[in-house]
C-alpha positions, -999 to 999 in steps of 0.1 A, spaced: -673 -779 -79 -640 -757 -72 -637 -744 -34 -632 -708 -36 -604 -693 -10 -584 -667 -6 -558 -659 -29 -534 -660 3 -546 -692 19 -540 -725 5 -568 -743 -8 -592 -752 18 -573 -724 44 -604 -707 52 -624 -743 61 -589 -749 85 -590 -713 101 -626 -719 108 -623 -758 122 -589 -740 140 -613 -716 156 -641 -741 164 -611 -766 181 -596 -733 201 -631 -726 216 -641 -761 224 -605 -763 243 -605 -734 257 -643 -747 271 -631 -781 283 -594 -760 304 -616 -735 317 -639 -765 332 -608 -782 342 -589 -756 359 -622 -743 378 -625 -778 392 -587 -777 402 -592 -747 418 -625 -754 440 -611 -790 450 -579 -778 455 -564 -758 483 -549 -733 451 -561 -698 457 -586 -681 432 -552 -655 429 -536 -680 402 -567 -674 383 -558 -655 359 -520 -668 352 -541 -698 347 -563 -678 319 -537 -670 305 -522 -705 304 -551 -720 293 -556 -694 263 -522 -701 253 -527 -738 250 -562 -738 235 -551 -711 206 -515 -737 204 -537 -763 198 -566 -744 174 -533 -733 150 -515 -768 155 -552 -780 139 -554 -755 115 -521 -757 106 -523 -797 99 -558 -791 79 -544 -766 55 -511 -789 47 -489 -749 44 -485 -717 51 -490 -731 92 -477 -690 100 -504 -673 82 -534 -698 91 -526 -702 127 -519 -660 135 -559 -657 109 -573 -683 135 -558 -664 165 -567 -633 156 -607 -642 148 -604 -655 184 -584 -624 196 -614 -604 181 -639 -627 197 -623 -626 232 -619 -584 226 -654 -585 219 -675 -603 244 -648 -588 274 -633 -624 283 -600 -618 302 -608 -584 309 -574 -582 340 -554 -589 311 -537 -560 295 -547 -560 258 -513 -555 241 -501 -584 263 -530 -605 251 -524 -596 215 -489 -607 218 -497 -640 234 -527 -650 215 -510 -643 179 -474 -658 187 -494 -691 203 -516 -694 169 -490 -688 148 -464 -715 165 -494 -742 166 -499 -737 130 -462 -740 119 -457 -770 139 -491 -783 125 -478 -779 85 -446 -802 99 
């Protein structure tokens, strides 16, 4: 049976945006869990948290694109900044990150997506 995608994607792009996505989330889960612990056993004050947010955003949707990316096998630019931005919408959406300026986030979420999923396709 032929897999139907987007005429934009390579084939199977929408199955690696949508793994991408699942990966980003789980990360972002298992940093957030970290970071809170470094933070309560830690003399660090709760002021770093959200530079730490960010961080950890940044590295989750870095390694969702990277995982993308490397399912898709090209286009690493287009299917990283697609897996970004369902996560953009999804962080936009239920208020996560709400001290962070939206145009700032924007810019961070889709460059982060977009370099994991080129260095993914390598």
């Amino acid at each position: 049976m032929k897999e139907h995608t987007a005429p934009f994607l390579p084939s199977g792009g929408i199955r690696a945006v949508f793994i991408g996505v699942a990966a980003t989330v789980i990360c972002m889960l298992l940093l957030s869990f970290l970071l809170s612990a470094i933070i309560y056993f830690s003399p660090l004050s709760e002021s770093l948290l959200p530079r730490l947010a960010i961080l950890s955003n940044t590295l989750s949707l870095l390694f969702g694109g990277w995982m993308a990316g490397r399912l898709a096998g090209s286009r690493g630019l287009l299917v990283g900044m697609l897996t970004s931005a369902i996560i953009l919408i999804l962080m936009l959406l239920f208020g996560f990150g709400e001290g962070v300026a939206i145009p700032l986030k924007l810019v961070y979420c889709l460059l982060a997506g977009m370099i994991g999923g080129i260095f993914g396709v390598r």
